[in-house]
C-alpha positions in Angstrom: -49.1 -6.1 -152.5 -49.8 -2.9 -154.1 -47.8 -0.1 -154.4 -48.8 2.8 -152.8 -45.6 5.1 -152.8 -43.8 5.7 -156.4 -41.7 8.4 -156.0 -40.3 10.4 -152.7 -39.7 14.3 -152.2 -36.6 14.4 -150.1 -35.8 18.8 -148.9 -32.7 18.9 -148.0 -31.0 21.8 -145.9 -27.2 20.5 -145.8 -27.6 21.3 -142.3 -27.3 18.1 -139.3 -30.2 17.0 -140.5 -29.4 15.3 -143.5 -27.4 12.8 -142.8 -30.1 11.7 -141.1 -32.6 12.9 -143.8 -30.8 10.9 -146.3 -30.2 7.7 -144.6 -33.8 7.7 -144.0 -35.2 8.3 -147.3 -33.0 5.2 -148.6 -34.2 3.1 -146.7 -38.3 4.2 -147.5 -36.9 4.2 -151.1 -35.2 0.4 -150.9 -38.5 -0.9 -148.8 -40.9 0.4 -150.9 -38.7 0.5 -154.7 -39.1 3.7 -155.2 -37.4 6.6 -157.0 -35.4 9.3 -155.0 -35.8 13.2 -155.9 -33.7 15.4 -153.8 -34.9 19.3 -153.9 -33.0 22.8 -151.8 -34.8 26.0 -152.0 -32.8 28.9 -152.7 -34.1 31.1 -150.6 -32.9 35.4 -150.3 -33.0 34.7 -147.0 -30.5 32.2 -147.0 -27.9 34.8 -149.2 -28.0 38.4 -147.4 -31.7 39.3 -146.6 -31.7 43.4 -146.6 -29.5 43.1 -149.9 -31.3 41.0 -152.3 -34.1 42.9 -154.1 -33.7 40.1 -157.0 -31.8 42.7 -159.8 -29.5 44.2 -157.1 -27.8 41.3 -155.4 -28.4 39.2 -158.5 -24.8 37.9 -158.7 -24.3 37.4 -155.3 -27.6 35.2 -155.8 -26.3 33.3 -158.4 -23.1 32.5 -156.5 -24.7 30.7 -153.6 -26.6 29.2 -156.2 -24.1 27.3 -158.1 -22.3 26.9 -154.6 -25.8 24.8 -153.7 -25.4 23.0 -156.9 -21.9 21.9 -155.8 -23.3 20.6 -152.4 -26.2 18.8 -154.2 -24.1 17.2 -156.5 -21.7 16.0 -154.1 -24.5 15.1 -151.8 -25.8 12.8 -155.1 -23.0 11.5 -155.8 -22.3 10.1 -151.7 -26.1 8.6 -151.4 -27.0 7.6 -154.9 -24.9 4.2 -155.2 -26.8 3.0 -152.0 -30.2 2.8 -153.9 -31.3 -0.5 -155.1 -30.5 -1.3 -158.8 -33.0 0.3 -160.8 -33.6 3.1 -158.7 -33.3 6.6 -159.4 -32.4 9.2 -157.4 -32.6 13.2 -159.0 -31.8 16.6 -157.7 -33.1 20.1 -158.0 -32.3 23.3 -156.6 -34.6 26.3 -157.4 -35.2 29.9 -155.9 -38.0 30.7 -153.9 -39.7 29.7 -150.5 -39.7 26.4 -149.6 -43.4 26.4 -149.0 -44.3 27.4 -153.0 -41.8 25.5 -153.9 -42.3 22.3 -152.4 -46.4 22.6 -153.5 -45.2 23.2 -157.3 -42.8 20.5 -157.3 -45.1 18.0 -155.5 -47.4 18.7 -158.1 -45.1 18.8 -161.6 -43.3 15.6 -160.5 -45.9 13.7 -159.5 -44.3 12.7 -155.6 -46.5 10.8 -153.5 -44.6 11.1 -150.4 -42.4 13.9 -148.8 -39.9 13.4 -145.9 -39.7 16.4 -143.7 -37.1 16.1 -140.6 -38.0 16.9 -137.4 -35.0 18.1 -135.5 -34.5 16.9 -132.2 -34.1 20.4 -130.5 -36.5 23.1 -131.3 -34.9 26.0 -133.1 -36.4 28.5 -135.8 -34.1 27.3 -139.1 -35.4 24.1 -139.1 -37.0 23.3 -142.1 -40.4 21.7 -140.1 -40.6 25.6 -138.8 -40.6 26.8 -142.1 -43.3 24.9 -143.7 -46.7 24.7 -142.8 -47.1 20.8 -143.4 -51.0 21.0 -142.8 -51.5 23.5 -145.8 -49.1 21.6 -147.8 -50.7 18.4 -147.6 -54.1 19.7 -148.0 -53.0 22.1 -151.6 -51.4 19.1 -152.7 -53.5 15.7 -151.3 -49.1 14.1 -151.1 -48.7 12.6 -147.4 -46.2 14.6 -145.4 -43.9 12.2 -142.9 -42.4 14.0 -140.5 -38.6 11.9 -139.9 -37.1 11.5 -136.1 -34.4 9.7 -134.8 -36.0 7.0 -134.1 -37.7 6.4 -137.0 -37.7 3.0 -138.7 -39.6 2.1 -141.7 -39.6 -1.5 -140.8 -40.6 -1.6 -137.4 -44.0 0.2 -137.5 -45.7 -2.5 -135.6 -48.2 0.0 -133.9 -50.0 2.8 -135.6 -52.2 5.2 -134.0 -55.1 6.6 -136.2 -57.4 9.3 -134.6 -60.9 9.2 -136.0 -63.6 12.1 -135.6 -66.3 12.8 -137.2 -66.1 11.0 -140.4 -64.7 7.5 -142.0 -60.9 8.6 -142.4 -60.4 6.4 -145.5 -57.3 7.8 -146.8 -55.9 7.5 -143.1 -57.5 3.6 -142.9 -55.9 2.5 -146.2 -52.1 3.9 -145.5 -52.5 2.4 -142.1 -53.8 -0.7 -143.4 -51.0 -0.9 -146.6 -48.2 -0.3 -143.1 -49.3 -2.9 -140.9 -49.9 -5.6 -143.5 -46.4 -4.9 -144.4 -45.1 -4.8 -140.8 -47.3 -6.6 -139.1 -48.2 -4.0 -137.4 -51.5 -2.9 -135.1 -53.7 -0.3 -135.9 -55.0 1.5 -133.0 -57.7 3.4 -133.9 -58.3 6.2 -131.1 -62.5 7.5 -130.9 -62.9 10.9 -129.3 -64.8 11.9 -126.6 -66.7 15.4 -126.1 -68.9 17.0 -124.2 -71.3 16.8 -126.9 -73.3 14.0 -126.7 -74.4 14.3 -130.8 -70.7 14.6 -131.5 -69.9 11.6 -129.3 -72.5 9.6 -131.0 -71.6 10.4 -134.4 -67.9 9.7 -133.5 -68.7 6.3 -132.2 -70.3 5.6 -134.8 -67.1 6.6 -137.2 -64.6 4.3 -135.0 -67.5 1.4 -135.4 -67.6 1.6 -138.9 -64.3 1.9 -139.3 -63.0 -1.1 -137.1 -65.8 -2.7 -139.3 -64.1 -1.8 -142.5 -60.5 -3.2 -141.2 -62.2 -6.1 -139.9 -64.1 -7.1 -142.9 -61.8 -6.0 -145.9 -58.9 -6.8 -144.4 -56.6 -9.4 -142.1 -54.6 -6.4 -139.9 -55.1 -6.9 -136.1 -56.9 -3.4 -135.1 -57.3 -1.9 -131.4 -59.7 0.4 -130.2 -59.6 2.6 -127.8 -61.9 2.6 -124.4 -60.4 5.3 -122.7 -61.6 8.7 -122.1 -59.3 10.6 -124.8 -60.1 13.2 -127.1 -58.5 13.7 -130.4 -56.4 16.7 -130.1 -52.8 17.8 -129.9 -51.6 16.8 -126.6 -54.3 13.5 -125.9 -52.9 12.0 -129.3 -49.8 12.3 -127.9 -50.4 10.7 -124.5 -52.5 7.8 -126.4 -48.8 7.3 -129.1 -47.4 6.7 -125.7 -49.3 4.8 -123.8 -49.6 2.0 -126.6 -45.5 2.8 -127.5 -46.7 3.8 -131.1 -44.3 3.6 -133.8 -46.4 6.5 -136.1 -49.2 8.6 -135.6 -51.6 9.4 -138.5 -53.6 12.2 -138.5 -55.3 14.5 -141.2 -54.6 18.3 -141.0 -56.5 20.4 -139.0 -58.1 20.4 -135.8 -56.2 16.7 -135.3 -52.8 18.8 -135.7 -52.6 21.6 -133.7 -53.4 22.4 -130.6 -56.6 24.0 -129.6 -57.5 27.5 -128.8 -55.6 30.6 -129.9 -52.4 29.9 -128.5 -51.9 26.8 -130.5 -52.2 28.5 -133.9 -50.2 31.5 -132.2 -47.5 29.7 -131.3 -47.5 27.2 -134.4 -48.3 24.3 -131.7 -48.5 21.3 -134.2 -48.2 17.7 -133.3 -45.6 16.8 -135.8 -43.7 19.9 -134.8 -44.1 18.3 -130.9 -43.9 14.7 -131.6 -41.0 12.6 -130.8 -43.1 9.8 -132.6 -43.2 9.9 -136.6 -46.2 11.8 -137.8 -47.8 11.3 -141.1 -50.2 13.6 -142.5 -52.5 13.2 -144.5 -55.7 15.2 -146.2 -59.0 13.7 -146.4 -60.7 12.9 -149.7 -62.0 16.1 -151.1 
C-alpha cells in the first residue's frame, strides 16, 4: 500500500492534553512508520503579556524559553523509546504565534499531517481555539486531524465525507487510503438545497464520486438518501447517525457554521465535534 503520511507535526502545550496528544501521535506514527516532530510556540503571551515589548522583557523571555526546552526535552526523552525502531522523533520550540508558526514549519519540514487536540471541555487556552485550522490547511495544503478521546487510528471502520459542488478528490483518496486500511465504509453524504441547479450539480458530484470508489477501487461506500445538507450541525447529526469514526471535510463553508454568528462565534465543526475531524483543502 502506499504511503500517504511521512512525517507528523505534533504542537504540544504541556498542558492535560498531551498526554493524550502524545500517546496518540505514537500510535499514527507506529501504524503508519512515520517520523515524529514535536513543536511549542513561545508565545509573549504565555510570559507576562503587558511586559514583553521583545527588548524590554528580553531576559525574562529567554528564561521561559530554556525552561520550555527543559519540558521538551524531558517530554522527548518519556515518549521517544516508544517509537518503532527506525523512527524518529524531533523537537522544536520557537517564539512566535502558533498560527505563523505552525504554517512556516509545516512548510520548511515538509509535514504531511498535524495532530491538533481537541479538549474535551470548551475553554479559551486550548490550542484548537488558538488556531484557525481552516486557514492553516488551506496556506499549507497539510491535512489538519483534530485528536479526541476517543480517537483510534485503527478502528476507523466508518468515514463520513460530505460532497458539494465539486469531485472532493483529495477528500476521496485519504478516505479511500483509511478504509482500505481499516476496512472501513465511506459514507459519502450529498447535500440538499433549495436550489434545484445546486441540487442537480451536487447529485451529480456524489454520482461521480461513488462511481470513482466504485470503479478504482474495492472500499464498500454508502450514500446517503436522506434529506441532509452539508453544513456544521447536519454533518454532525449524519457522523452520528451512521456512529462515524472521522468526519472529512474541506475548509470552508463544510466547517463552520452558517450565517454571521457562526464565524462570530468561531462555530467550527472540529472545534464542536466529539468525532475526529480531518481537514483537508481542495486541489488548487
Amino acid at each position: 500500500m502506499t504511503k500517504i503520511f511521512n512525517r507528523i507535526l505534533v504542537p504540544v502545550s504541556f498542558n492535560s492534553n498531551t498526554t493524550m496528544l502524545m500517546n496518540k501521535a505514537l500510535q499514527v506514527a507506529n501504524e503508519f512508520n512515520c517520523d515524529l516532530h514535536l513543536l511549542y510556540v513561545q508565545t509573549p503571551m504565555t510570559v507576562i503579556p503587558f511586559l514583553y515589548d521583545g527588548t524590554f522583557s528580553g531576559s525574562l523571555f529567554n528564561f521561559f524559553t530554556e525552561d520550555s526546552n527543559k519540558r521538551m526535552e524531558k517530554l522527548e526523552n518519556e515518549y521517544k523509546a516508544k517509537l518503532n525502531d527506525g523512527l524518529l522523533m524531533t523537537t522544536e520550540t520557537l517564539p512566535g504565534s502558533w498560527q505563523t508558526v505552525m504554517k512556516e514549519v509545516i512548510i520548511s519540514k515538509h509535514i504531511d499531517l498535524v495532530l491538533i487536540p481537541k479538549y474535551h471541555r470548551k475553554f479559551t487556552g486550548a490550542l484548537v481555539q488558538q488556531i484557525s485550522i481552516d486557514k492553516l490547511s488551506q496556506q499549507t495544503q497539510c491535512p489538519v486531524l483534530t485528536v479526541t478521546r476517543r480517537f483510534d487510528v485503527t478502528h476507523l471502520h466508518n468515514i463520513v465525507v460530505p460532497v458539494n459542488d465539486f469531485i472532493p478528490i483529495k477528500k476521496l483518496t485519504m478516505a479511500t487510503f483509511l478504509a482500505r486500511k481499516f476496512n472501513g465504509i465511506i459514507h459519502l453524504m450529498g447535500n440538499k438545497t433549495y436550489s434545484k441547479s445546486e441540487e442537480r450539480i451536487n447529485t451529480r458530484c456524489v454520482k461521480k464520486s461513488y462511481q470513482l470508489l466504485r470503479d478504482y477501487t474495492n472500499v464498500r461506500v454508502h450514500c446517503s438518501s436522506e434529506t441532509y445538507t452539508n453544513d456544521h450541525a447536519n454533518t454532525l447529526t449524519y457522523a452520528k447517525d451512521v456512529a462515524a469514526d472521522l468526519i472529512v471535510v474541506n475548509p470552508g463553508k463544510e466547517s463552520i457554521q452558517k450565517g454571521w454568528l457562526g464565524k462570530w462565534f468561531g462555530k467550527y465543526l472540529y472545534r464542536e465535534s466529539n468525532i475526529p475531524v480531518l481537514t483537508i483543502a481542495p486541489q488548487q
